[in-house]
C-alpha positions in Angstrom: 48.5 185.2 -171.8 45.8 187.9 -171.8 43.1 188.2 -169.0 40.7 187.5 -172.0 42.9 184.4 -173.0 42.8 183.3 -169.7 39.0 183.6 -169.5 37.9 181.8 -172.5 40.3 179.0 -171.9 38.6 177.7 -168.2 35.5 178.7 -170.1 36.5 176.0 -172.6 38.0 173.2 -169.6 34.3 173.9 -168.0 32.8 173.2 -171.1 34.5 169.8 -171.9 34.3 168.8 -167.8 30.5 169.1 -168.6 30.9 166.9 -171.6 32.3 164.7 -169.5 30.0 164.7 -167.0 27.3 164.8 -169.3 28.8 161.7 -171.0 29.4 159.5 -168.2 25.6 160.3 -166.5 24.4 159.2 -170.0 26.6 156.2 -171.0 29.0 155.4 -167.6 26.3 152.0 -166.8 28.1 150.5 -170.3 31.3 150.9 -169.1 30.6 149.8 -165.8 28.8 146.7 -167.3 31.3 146.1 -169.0 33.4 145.4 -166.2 30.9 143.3 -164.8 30.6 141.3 -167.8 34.7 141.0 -167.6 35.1 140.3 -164.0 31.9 138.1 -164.0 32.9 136.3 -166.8 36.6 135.6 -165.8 35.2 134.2 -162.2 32.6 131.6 -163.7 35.7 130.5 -166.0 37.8 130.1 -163.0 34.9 128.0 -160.9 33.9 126.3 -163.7 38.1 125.0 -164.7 38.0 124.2 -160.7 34.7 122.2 -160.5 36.0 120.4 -164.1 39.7 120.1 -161.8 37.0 118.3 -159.1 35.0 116.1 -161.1 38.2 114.5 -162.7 40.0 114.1 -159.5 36.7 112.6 -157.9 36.7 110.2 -160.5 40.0 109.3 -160.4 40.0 108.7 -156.9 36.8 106.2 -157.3 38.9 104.7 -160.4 41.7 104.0 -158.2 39.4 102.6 -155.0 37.4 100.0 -157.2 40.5 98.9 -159.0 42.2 98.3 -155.2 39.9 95.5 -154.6 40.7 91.8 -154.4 38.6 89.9 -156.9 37.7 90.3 -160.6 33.6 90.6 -159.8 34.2 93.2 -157.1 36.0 95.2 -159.0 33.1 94.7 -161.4 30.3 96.0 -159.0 32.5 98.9 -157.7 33.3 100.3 -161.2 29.9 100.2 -162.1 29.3 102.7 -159.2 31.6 104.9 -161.0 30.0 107.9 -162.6 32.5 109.5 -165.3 30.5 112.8 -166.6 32.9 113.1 -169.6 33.1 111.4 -172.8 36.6 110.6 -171.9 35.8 109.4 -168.9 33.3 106.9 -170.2 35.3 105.4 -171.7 38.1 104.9 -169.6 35.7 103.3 -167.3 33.9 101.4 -170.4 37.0 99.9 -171.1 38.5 99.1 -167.7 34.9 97.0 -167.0 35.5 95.4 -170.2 39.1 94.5 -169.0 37.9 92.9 -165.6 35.6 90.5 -167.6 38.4 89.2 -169.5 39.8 88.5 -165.9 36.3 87.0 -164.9 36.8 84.8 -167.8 33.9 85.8 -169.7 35.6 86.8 -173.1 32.2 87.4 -174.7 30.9 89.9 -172.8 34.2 91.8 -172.8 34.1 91.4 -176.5 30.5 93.4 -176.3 31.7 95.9 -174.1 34.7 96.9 -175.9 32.1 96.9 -179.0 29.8 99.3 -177.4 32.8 101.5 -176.8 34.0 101.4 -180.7 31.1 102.2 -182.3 30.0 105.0 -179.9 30.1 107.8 -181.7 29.9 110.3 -179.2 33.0 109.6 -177.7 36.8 110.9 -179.3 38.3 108.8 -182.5 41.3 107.3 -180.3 38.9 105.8 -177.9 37.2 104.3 -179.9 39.9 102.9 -182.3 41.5 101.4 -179.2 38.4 99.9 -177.9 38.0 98.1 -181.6 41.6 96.6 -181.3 40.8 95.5 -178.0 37.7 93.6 -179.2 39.4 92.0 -181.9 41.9 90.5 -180.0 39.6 89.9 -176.8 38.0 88.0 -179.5 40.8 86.0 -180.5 40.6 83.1 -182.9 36.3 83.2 -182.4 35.8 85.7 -184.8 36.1 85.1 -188.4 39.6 85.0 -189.8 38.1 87.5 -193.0 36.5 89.8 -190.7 39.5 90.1 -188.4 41.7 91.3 -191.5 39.1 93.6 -192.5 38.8 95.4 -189.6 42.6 95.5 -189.0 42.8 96.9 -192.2 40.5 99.5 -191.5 42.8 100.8 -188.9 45.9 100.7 -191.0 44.3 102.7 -193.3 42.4 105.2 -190.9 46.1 106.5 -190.6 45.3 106.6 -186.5 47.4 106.1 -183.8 47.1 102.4 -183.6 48.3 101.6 -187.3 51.6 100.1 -186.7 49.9 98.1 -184.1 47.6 96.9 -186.6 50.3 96.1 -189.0 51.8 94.4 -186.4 48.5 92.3 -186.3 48.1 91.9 -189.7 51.6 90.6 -189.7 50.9 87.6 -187.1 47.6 86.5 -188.9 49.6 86.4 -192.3 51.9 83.6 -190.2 49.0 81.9 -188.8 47.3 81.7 -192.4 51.1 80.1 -193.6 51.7 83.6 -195.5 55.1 84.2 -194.4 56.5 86.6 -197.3 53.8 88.6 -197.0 54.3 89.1 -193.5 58.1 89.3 -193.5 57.6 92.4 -196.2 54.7 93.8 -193.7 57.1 93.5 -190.5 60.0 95.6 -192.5 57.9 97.6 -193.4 57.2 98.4 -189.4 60.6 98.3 -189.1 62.0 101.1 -191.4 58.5 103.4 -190.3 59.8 106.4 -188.9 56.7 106.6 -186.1 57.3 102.9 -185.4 58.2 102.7 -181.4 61.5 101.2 -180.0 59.5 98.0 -178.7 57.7 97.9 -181.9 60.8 97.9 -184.1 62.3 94.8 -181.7 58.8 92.7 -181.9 58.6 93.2 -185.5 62.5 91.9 -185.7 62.5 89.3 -183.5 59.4 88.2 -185.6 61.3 88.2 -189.1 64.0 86.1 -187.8 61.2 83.8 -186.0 59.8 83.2 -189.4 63.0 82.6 -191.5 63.2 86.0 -193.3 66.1 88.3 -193.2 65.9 92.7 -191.9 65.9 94.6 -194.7 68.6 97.5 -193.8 66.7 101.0 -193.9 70.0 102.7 -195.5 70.1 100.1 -198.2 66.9 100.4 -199.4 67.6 104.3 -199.2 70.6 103.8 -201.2 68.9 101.7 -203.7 66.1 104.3 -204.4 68.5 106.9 -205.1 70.0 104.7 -207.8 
């Protein structure tokens, strides 16, 4: 390389180290905001996942010490000191109260709680579809027989988590209103349901042969649809 060559090429690297220079005087406080923003924002996810971590634990713990107590109407007064910050958590704690007044033998105001709790629309589906089936069978044979197939019926066909359980349901009233057919086709029905539980599958069999009907076999009825 010439002298000349030489010359213009750390006149060029001088130029570009300028640039540079030039460049990060004018525009180095966005990068180094960024990394603020990055490192800031990573540590408020962090404390905010640990106070979250906290809060749940703290209310566990209190969940936990009022449900240790002896009677039914302590255990009242120490969940109501219980302060759940979460939707979730509301309801846990909605539902647990509404629990102890069934054990305090006062069905009606469980009933009301467990009300409260499924038609709160604030809080997630499951919790409150849960909380519904609880009040209808906290309820018992004091709420109308008409209502108490509607409303099971609602959850069958809400397609939830609880709809076997409200076939299962279903099922039992149709014995108790002398509809045994209906109720033996409803139970096999459970029985052959691919979600349907272990325990479920034994309570709805144990059921059929209770009421005089016979299991229908899940491979027959597969081998009479191909046919």
């Amino acid at each position: 390389m010439s002298q000349s060559d030489s010359f213009i090429e750390e006149v060029t690297q001088e130029v570009r180290r300028d640039r540079l220079f030039a460049a990060m005087k004018k525009y180095g406080w966005v990068a180094i905001l960024a990394v603020l923003v990055i490192v800031g924002g990573a540590a408020w996810r962090e404390w905010t996942a640990s106070q979250e971590r906290a809060t749940a634990q703290a209310t566990g713990d209190a969940l936990l010490t009022a449900l240790s107590v002896d009677s039914a109407e302590e255990r009242l007064a120490a969940l109501a000191q219980v302060d759940a910050s979460k939707p979730a958590g509301q309801a846990a704690v909605g539902m647990l109260k509404a629990a102890e007044l069934l054990r305090a033998d006062k069905p009606a105001e469980a009933v009301a709680a467990f009300d409260a709790i499924a038609t709160d629309g604030t809080l997630p589906e499951i919790y409150r579809q849960i909380a519904g089936l609880k009040a209808l069978l906290a309820a018992g044979d004091t709420l109308d027989t008409d209502a108490r197939k509607l409303r099971l019926e609602a959850l069958v066909q809400g397609g939830g988590a609880l709809r076997l359980v409200a076939e299962e349901q279903l099922a039992l009233l149709e014995v108790s209103l002398a509809q045994p057919e209906a109720a033996i086709e409803r139970l096999n029905r459970i029985v052959a349901d691919a979600e349907a539980s272990q325990g479920l599958r034994d309570r709805a069999s144990r059921l059929i042969v209770a009421t005089g009907g016979s299991l229908v076999s899940v491979e027959a009825d597969a081998g009479a649809s191909k046919e």
